[in-house]
C-alpha positions in Angstrom: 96.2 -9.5 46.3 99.7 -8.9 46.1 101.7 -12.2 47.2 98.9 -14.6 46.5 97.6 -16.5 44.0 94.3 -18.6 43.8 93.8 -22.7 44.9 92.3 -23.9 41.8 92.6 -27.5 41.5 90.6 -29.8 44.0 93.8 -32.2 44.4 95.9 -29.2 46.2 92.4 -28.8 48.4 92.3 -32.4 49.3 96.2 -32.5 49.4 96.0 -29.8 51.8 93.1 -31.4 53.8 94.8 -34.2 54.5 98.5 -33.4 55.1 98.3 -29.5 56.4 98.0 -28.1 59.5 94.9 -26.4 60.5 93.7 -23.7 62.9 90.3 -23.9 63.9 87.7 -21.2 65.5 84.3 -20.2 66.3 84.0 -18.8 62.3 86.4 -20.5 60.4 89.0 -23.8 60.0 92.4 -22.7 58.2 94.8 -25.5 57.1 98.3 -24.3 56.1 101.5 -26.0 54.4 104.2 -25.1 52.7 104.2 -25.0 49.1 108.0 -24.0 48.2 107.2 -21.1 46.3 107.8 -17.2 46.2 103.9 -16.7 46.9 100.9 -18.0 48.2 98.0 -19.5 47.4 94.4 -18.9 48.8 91.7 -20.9 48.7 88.5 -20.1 50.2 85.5 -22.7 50.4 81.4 -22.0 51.9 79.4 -25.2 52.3 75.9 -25.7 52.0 75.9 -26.2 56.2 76.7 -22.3 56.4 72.9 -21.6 53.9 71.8 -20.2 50.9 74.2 -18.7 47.8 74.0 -14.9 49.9 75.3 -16.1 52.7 77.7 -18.5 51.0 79.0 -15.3 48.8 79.0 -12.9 51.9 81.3 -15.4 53.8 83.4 -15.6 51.1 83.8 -11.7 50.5 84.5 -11.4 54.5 87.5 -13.8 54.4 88.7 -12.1 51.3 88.2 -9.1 53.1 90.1 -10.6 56.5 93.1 -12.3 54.1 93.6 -9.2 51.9 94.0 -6.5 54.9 96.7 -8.8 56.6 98.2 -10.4 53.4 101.6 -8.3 54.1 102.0 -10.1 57.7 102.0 -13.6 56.5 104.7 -15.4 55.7 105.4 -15.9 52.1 105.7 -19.5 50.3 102.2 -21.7 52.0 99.0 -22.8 50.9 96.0 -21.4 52.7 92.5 -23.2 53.0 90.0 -21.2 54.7 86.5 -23.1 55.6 83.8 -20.8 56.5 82.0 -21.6 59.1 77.9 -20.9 60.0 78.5 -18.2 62.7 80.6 -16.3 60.2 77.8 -15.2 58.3 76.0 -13.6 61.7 79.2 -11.2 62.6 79.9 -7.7 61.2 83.0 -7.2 58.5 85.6 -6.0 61.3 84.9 -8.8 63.8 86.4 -11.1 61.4 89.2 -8.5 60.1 90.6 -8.4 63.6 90.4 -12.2 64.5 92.3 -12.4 61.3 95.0 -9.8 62.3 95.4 -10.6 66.1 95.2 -14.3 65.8 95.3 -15.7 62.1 98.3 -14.6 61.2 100.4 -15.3 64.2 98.9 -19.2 64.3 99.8 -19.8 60.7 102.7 -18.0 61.3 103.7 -20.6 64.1 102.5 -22.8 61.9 104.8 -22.3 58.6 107.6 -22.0 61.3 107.4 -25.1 62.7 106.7 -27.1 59.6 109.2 -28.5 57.8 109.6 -28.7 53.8 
């Protein structure tokens, strides 16, 4: 991905949980907040509720999919938490891709415009 880097360390997941913003929808939560930097960080999480390890890996791979494709309209310098939800796992590839690229990007764009550092 070309401005983003990966969420790693559990303390920026809870840090983000607790003091970000989130979006939420039918197939996903996404919590946003500024990190100060010249990039972004992703972070992308599947709990047991949404099923077995197949399912768990193909919700991951969709919201790569969904981030990736619209990674050059975000704004630059937040961290992203996406939380897949269990209806994700039930929806083809594109339904996702365009959620992502219609609404996902202008929420957390609204979002990282209206929080402040």
């Amino acid at each position: 991905m070309l401005y983003t880097e990966t969420l790693k360390d559990n303390r920026d997941f809870l840090n983000l949980y607790k003091r970000g913003r989130y979006i939420p929808s039918k197939y996903s939560v996404i919590y946003v907040k500024p990190n100060g930097r010249p990039y972004n960080r992703l972070g992308i999480t599947a709990g047991k509720k949404i099923g077995n390890a197949v399912h768990r890996n193909r919700a991951k791979r969709l919201i790569r999919l969904a981030y990736r494709e619209s990674e050059i309209a975000m704004p630059v310098g937040i961290d992203i938490v996406i939380v897949a939800r269990a209806p994700i796992c039930e929806i083809k590839s594109d339904v996702y891709r365009d959620y992502m690229k219609k609404y996902g990007v202008k929420e957390i764009g609204k979002i990282a415009g209206n929080i402040k550092k």
